[in-house]
C-alpha positions in Angstrom: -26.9 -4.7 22.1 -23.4 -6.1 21.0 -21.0 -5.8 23.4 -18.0 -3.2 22.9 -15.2 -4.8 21.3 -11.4 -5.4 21.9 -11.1 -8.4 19.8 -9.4 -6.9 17.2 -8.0 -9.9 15.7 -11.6 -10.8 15.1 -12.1 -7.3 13.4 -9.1 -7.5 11.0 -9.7 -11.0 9.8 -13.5 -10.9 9.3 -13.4 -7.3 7.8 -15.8 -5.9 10.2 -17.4 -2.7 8.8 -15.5 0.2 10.8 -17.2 4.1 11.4 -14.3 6.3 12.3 -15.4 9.3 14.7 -12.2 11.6 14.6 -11.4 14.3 12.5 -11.1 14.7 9.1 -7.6 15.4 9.6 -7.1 13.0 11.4 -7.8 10.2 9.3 -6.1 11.7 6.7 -2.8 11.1 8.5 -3.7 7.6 8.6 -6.6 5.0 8.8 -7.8 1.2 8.0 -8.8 -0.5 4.1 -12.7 0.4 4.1 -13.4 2.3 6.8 -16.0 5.7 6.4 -15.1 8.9 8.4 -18.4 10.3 9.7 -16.4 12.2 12.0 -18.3 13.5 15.9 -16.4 17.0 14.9 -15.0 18.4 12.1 -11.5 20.0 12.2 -11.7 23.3 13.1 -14.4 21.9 15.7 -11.6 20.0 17.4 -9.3 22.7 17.3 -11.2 24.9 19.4 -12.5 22.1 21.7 -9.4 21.1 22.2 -7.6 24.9 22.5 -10.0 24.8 25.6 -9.6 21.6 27.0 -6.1 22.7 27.3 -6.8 26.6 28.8 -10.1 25.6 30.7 -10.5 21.7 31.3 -12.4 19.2 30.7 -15.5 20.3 31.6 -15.7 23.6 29.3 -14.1 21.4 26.3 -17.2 19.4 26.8 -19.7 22.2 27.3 -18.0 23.9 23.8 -18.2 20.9 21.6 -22.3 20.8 22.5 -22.2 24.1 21.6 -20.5 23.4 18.6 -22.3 20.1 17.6 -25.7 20.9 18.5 -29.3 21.6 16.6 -28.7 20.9 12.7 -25.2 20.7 12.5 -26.1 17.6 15.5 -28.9 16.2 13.2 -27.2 15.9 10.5 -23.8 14.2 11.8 -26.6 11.5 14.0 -28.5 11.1 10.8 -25.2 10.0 8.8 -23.8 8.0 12.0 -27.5 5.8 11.9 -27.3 5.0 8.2 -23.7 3.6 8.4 -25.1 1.6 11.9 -28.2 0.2 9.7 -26.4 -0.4 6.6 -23.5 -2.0 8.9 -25.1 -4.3 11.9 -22.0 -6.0 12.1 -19.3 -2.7 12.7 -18.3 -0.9 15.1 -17.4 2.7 16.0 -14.2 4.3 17.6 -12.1 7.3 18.0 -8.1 8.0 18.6 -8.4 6.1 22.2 -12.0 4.9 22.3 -12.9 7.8 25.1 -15.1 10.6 24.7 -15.9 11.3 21.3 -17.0 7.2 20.9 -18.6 7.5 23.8 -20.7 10.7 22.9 -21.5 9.4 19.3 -22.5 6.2 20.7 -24.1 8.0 23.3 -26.4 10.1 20.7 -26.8 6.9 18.5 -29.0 5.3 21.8 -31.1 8.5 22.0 -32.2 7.2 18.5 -33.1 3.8 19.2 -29.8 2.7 17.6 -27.3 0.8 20.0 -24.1 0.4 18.3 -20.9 -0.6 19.6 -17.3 1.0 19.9 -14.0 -0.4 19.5 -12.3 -0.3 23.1 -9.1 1.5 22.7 -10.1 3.0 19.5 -7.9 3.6 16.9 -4.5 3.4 18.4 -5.0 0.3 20.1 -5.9 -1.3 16.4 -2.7 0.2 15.2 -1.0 -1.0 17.9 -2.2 -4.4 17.3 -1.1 -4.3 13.4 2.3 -2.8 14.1 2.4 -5.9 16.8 1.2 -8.4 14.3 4.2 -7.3 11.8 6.8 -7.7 14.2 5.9 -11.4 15.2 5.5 -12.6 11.8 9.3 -11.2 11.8 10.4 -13.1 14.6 8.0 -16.1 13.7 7.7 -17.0 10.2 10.2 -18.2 7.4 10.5 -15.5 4.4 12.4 -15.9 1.2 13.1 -13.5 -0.7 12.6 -13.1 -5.2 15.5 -11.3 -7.2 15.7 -10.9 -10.6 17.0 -8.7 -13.5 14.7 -5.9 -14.4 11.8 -6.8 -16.2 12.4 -10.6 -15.7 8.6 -10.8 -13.9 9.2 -11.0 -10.5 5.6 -9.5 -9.5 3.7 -11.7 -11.7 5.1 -14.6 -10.0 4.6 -13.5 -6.4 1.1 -13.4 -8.0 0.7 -17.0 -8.7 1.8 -18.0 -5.0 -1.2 -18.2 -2.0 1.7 -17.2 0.3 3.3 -14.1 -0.9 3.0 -10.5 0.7 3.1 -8.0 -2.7 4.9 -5.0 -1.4 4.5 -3.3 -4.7 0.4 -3.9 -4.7 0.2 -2.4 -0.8 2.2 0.5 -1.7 0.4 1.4 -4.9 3.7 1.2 -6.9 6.4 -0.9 -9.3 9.1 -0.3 -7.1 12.0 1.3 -9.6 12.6 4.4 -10.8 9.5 4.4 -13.1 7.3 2.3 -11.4 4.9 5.4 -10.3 1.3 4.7 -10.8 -1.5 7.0 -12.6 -3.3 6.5 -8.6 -1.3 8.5 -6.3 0.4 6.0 -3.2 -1.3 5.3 -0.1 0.5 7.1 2.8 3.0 5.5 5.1 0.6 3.9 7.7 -2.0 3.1 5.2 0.7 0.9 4.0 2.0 -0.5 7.4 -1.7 -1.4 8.0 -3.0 -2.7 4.6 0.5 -5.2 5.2 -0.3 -6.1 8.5 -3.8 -7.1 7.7 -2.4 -9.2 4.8 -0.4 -11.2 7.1 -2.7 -11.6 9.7 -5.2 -13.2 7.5 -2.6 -15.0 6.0 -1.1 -16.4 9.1 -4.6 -17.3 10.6 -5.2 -19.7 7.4 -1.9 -21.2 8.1 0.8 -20.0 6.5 4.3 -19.9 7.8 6.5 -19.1 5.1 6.2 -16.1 2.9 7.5 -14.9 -0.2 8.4 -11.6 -1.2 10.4 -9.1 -4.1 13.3 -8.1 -3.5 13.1 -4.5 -2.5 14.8 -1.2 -1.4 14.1 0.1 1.7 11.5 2.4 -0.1 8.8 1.0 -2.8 8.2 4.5 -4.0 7.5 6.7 -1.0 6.5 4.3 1.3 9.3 2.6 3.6 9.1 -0.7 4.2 8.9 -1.5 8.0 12.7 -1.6 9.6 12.8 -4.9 11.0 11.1 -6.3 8.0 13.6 -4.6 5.5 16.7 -5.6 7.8 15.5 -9.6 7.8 15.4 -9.0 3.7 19.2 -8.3 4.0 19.8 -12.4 4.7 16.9 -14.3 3.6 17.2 -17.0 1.5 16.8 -15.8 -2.2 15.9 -17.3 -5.1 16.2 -16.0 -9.0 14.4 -14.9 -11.3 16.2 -15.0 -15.0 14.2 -14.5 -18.6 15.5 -13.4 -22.1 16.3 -10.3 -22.6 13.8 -10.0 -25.3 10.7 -11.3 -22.6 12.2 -8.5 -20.5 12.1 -6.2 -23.0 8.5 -7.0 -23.8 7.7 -7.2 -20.1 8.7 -3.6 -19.5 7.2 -1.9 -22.6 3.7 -3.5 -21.3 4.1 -2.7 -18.1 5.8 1.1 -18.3 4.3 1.8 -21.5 0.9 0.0 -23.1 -0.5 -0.1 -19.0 0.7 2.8 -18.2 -0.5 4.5 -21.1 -3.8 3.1 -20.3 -4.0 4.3 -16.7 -4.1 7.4 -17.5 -6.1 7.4 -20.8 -8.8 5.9 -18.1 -8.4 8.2 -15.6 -8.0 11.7 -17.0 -9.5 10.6 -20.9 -7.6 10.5 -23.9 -5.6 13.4 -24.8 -5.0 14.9 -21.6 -4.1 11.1 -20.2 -1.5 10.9 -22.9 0.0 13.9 -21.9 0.1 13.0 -17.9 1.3 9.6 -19.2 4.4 10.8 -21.4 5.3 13.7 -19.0 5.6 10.5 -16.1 7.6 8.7 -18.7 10.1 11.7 -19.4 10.2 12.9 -15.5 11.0 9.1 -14.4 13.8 9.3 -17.0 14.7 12.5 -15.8 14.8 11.4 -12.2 18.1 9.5 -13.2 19.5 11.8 -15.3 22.3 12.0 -12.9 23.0 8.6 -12.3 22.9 7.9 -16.3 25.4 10.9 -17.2 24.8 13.6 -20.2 25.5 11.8 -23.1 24.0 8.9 -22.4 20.4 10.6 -20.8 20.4 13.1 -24.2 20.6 9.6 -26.5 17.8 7.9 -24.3 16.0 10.9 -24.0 15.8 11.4 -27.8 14.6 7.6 -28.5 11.6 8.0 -25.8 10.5 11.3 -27.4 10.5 10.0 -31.0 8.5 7.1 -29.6 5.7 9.1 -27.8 5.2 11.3 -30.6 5.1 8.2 -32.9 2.9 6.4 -30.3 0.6 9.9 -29.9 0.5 9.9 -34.1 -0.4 5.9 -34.8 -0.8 4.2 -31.3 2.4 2.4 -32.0 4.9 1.1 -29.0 7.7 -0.6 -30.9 10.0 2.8 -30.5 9.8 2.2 -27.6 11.6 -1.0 -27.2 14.7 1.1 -27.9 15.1 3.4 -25.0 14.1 0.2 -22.7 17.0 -1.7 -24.1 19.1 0.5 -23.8 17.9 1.2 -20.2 18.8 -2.6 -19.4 21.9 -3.0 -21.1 23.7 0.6 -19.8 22.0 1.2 -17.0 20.0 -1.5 -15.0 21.9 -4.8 -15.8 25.3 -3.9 -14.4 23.7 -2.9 -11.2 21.7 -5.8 -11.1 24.7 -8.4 -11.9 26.5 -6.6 -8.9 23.9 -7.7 -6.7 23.8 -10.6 -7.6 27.6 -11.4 -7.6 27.1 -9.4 -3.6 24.1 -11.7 -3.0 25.2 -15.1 -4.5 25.6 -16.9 -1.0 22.0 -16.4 -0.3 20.7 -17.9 -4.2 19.3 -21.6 -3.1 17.7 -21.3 -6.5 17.4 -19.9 -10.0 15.1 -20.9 -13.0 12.0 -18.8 -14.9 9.2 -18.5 -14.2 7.8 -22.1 -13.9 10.7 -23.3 -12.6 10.2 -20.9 -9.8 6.9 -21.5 -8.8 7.3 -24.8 -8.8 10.2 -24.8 -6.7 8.8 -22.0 -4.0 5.6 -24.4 -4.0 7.5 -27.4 -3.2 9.7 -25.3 -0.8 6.4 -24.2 1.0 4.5 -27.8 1.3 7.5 -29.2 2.6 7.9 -26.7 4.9 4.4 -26.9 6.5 5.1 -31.1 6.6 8.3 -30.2 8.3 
């Protein structure tokens, strides 16, 4: 048998196949990429357990979950628990704290022939571990940050670089005010844990220096981590400019023609379309406020034409005219004001090429250093 594990470094980086024992509810609040809950009871199981547990002991919690988990019900949760251990040689099992219910499962897996080892600590340990490894990249590494006007491309080029940390990827979402996906966002410590993963298998293959968007405090509804978020206040930035036609284009493939396509893929043709242009006209809605009347009615009116057009011949180009004048009233003078605000911190500005090759050059020379 393979011993029980608290290497969880070695878990993270080499993906080890993970069989989460607690509830369903649970691991809804929160869990790691890939892992299968086959859970030892299911939630109303654990309510009651643990109703008695607190009225009765240990003892009697113990007695009732038997009583609970026992003949088919039993069967059928050892049956599931062997499959994932066959399937998966290499995983492991755990619970919240790596106690009693890993213990029983792993217990009922060796009555089957089936040793299989748990994670020691179970699942707050490992989430102790990521929060951990976020903090010392923090305090450890380099970051530098990549502004931009709206629409200039700044995800496509933290794309093209081996040491960037996509925010916007993790969290499922484009980052503004229309940058919901068709997918829904993972929750809050999904996100923490899917980013500390990505830098601790980034770290481990030698990087020191990431790169990463500039972003709000909140990419959607997920917050970035505090201490992350307040080193992004004075890292080093550099900027990313484009025409305003490239932008333009940029934004209707990205918020319109993908979009669009999302959903078409998700939910089929015409009832995508209509989830796809009720996000477009809520997303404008959501800034109705900050826009004023007169100017939401106009915009409003252009991105209605162009989704019926769009709906009527599968042509975009409408489109184009609400975008613009997104940019040019709306986006751009907020943008230019954080620049101006940020302007000490620029050590760089160019398009796209100029970029990469400059955050490339910046990186090799900062591994010689």
């Amino acid at each position: 048998m393979r011993d029980n594990s608290s290497d969880y470094r070695d878990i993270f980086l080499n993906d080890r196949p993970l069989m989460d024992a607690r509830a369903p509810v649970e691991f809804s609040k929160g869990a790691f990429p890939g892992v299968v809950n086959l859970p030892l009871m299911n939630d109303i199981e654990r309510q009651k357990v643990g109703t008695c547990y607190k009225q009765h002991g240990q003892d009697s919690a113990i007695a009732l979950g038997h009583q609970l988990v026992g003949g088919a019900v039993k069967a059928e949760r050892v049956a599931a628990w062997s499959a994932f251990a066959k399937a998966n040689p290499e995983g492991y099992l755990y619970c919240f704290r790596g106690g009693l219910r890993s213990q029983i499962t792993q217990q009922w897996l060796a009555e089957t022939g089936i040793d299989y080892p748990r994670v020691i600590g179970g699942y707050k340990a490992m989430r102790s571990f990521l929060l951990e490894t976020t903090l010392q990249a923090v305090a450890e590494c380099d970051f530098v940050i990549v502004g931009g006007m709206t629409g200039t491309g700044k995800t496509e080029v933290i794309a093209q670089l081996g040491n960037s940390l996509d925010l916007e990827g993790h969290a499922n979402h484009r980052g503004s005010s229309f940058g919901k996906r068709a997918t829904g966002q993972p929750g809050q410590i999904d996100f923490e844990n899917r980013l500390a993963i990505d830098i601790l298998k980034q770290r481990a293959a030698g990087t020191v220096q990431f790169v990463l968007e500039d972003e709000s405090r909140l990419v959607g509804s997920c917050s970035l981590p505090l201490e992350l978020h307040q080193g992004m206040q004075n890292y080093p930035l550099v900027w990313l400019e484009d025409s305003f036609e490239g932008r333009v284009e940029r934004i209707l493939g990205d918020y319109v023609v993908n979009l669009c396509a999302e959903f078409i893929a998700l939910h089929g043709a015409e009832e995508g379309f209509r989830l796809y242009a009720e996000r477009l006209l809520q997303s404008l809605s959501n800034i109705q406020r900050r826009l004023g009347g007169e100017r939401y009615q106009r915009l409003l009116a252009i991105m209605q034409a162009a989704l019926v057009e769009q709906q009527r011949s599968g042509a975009v180009e409408l489109h184009c005219g609400w975008i613009a004048g997104l940019l040019l009233e709306y986006y751009d003078p907020m943008y230019a004001y954080q620049r101006e605000s940020k302007a000490a911190r620029i050590e760089f500005a160019g398009d796209q090429a100029a970029l990469i090759a400059y955050l490339t050059e910046r990186k090799t020379s900062r591994q010689v250093g």
